[in-house]
C-alpha positions, -999 to +999 in steps of 0.1 A: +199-536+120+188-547+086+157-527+085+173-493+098+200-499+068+168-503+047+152-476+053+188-450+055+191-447+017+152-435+013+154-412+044+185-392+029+167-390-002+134-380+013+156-351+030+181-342+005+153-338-027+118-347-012+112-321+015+131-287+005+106-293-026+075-295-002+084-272+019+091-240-009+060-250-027+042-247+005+059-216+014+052-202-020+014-208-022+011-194+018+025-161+005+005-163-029-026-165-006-021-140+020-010-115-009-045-112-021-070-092+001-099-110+019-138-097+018-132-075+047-102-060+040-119-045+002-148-030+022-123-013+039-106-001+016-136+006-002-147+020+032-112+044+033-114+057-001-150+072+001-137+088+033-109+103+008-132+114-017-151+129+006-122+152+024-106+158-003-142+175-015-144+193+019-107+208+014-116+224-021-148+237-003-130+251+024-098+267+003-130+277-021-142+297+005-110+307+014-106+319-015-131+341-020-126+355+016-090+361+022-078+354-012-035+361-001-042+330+027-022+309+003+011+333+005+006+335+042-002+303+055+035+296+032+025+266+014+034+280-016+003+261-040+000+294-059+012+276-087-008+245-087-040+267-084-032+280-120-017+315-103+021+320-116+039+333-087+065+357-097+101+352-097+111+378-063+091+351-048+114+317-055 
């Protein structure tokens, strides 16, 4: 009996200050790791954005050529990127 009263007071302290400490400092550097992206998940992305370069340079081919073949595709296909293209669109149109 005397050593479980011994070792009560350390116990409570060990839970009450000890462990909430460990446990959010270990929760806090898990999340600090897993924030930053491994080897393989920046060749991806490196991987994804050369794919996006590269479609987004086949679209401006292809509205290019567009273009230059049925250049009123833009009013109607209804997208409405007149405007973006440097083209005002007039006013009966808004």
């Amino acid at each position: 009996m005397k050593m479980l009263e011994f070792l009560f007071v350390p116990t409570i302290l060990f839970l009450t200050i000890v462990a909430p400490i460990w446990i959010g400092m270990h929760y806090s550097s898990s999340r600090k790791s897993s924030r930053s992206l491994d080897q393989g998940d920046r060749e991806e992305l490196e991987d994804l954005l050369a794919e996006l370069d590269k479609m987004t340079e086949r679209i401006a081919t292809l509205e290019s050529i567009l273009d230059q073949e049925h250049a009123d595709w833009r009013e109607r296909s209804g997208t409405g990127e007149t405007a973006q293209r440097g083209q005002r669109r007039s006013p009966a149109h808004d």
